[in-house]
Steps between C-alpha positions, in 0.01 A plus 500: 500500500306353228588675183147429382388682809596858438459777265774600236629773678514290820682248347720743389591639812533104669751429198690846570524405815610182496796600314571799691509329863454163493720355243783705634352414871605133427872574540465842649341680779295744350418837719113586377415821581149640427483893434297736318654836371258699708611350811736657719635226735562345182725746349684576860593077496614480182828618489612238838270234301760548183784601699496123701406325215779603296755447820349139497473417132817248540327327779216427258265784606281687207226754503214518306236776565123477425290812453168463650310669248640359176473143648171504754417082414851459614494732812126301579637151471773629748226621706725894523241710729760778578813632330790462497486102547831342456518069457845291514427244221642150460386213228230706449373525851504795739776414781452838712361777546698778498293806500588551842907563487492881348897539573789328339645335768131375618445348114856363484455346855189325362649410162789356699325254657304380222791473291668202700175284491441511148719388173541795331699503206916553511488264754467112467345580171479146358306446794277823485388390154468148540285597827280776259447203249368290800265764625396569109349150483333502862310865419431345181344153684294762724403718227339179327317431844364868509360457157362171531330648846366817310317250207346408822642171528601505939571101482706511205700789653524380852672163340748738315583739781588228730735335240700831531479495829707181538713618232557870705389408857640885585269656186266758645286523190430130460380437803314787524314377172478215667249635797301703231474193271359277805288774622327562205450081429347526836747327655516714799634316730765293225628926509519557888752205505694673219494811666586358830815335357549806378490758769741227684768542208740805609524557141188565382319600814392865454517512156285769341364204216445255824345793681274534167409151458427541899251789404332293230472214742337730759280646238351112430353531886288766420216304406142553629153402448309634216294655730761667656664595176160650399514691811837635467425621112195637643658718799819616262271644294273630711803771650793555247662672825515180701825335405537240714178336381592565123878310565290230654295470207766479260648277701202204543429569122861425409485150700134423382661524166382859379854624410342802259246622798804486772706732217220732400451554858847539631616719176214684617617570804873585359313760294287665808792482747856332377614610855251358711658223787823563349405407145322159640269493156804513301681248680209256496501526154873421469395191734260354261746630195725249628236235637389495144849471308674827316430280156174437521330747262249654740817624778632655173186697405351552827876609611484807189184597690699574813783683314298692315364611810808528688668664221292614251 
């Protein structure tokens, strides 16, 4: 994120973070495990959380925990909707989910076979670090292209994320920039190539950034008329109650450019029912989050909105 971007206190929870997780994530595979002290499940995993981690420490296995209510920005930009959510980290990725294994031998089975895929550290260390050096300079490469594509700049960045993807042909996050960058240059069909090529590569197929940069290429399709846009805003606001018709809305006014009217309507719609189609207002918003670019200044603030709502 773009230091410039956030608030002092967010900052300071980004900067805790990063030293807590993913500096030690380079070398390490960091257990995250999101709780809150009120929560019971939380409280009941604990003890086989700290009791594995501590059995594994000499593979290179740490645990950090992260309280939910002393660090919401962090539990947002995690998207955490239920607790306890546990993460297997890894140069500062997530690598698994492992909410799911609630026994030992379930959590070591999973931690097992992560740990002979990745580099972690008291192995071929030389190689571990000089591996973490190489990845430094790549996230660094793709943080340049998110910045340049949050000033608003989609050429510029589409030039820069395709340098890194010839430099890390396997790089999930660079080619997902990639897609957004083209998109948003209108260079829609320059991005269904990419994404193509993609979707063909075992390695990057599936990804959850790919399967972003998907969303924000799906969202650029959206675009009707203005009469029909007219029509839509007309409807939506005509019956709060039909949500279909307000999702459409946000939807067409997202494509047609209206990025403030698709979030004041979709926040809207978190606020009257977060449940409703399994959270499909929040999700859409996480869409265009990521169509947009987690730097660019608007995502940031309109992205507070949503956790204030969520957890506020």
């Amino acid at each position: 994120m773009a230091s410039m971007s956030l608030s002092i206190d967010e900052q300071k929870a980004v900067d805790k973070f990063k030293k807590d997780v993913v500096e030690p994530s380079m070398t390490k595979l960091v257990i995250l495990d999101f709780f809150a002290e009120w929560c019971g499940p939380c409280k009941a995993l604990a003890p086989m959380l700290e009791k594995v981690a501590g059995e594994y420490a000499d593979k290179g296995v740490a645990l950090v925990k992260v309280d939910v209510d002393k660090e919401q920005f962090i539990a947002a930009q995690f998207q955490v909707q239920s607790i306890p959510t546990v993460y297997a980290m890894f140069q500062g990725q997530p690598v698994a989910d492992l909410t799911s294994a609630r026994s030992e031998s379930q959590l070591k089975e999973v931690l097992d076979q992560i740990l002979v895929q990745l580099p972690i550290e008291g192995g071929d260390t030389g190689g571990a670090q000089a591996q973490a050096q190489a990845a430094e300079q790549v996230d660094q490469f793709v943080a340049t292209g998110e910045q340049v594509l949050a000033e608003g700049d989609a050429a510029r960045a589409a030039g820069i994320f395709a340098q890194v993807t010839e430099m890390a042909p396997d790089n999930a996050a660079a080619h997902a920039g990639l897609i957004r960058a083209l998109t948003q240059a209108d260079q829609v069909e320059e991005a269904k190539a990419v994404l193509a090529a993609v979707e063909a590569n075992p390695a990057l197929a599936g990804d959850t950034l790919i399967e972003n940069a998907k969303a924000a290429l799906e969202l650029a399709g959206n675009r009707v008329d203005d009469g029909e846009l007219s029509a839509l805003r007309e409807k939506a606001a005509a019956d709060p109650a039909d949500m279909d018709t307000r999702l459409a809305y946000a939807e067409a006014a997202f494509a047609a450019g209206d990025r403030d009217a698709a979030a004041d309507e979709l926040l809207a719609m978190v606020e009257a029912d977060r449940e409703w189609n399994e959270g499909a207002a929040r999700a859409k918003l996480i869409d265009i989050f990521n169509a947009v670019g987690l730097e660019d200044p608007w995502v940031v603030t309109t992205r507070r909105r949503l956790s204030k709502l969520l957890f506020g």
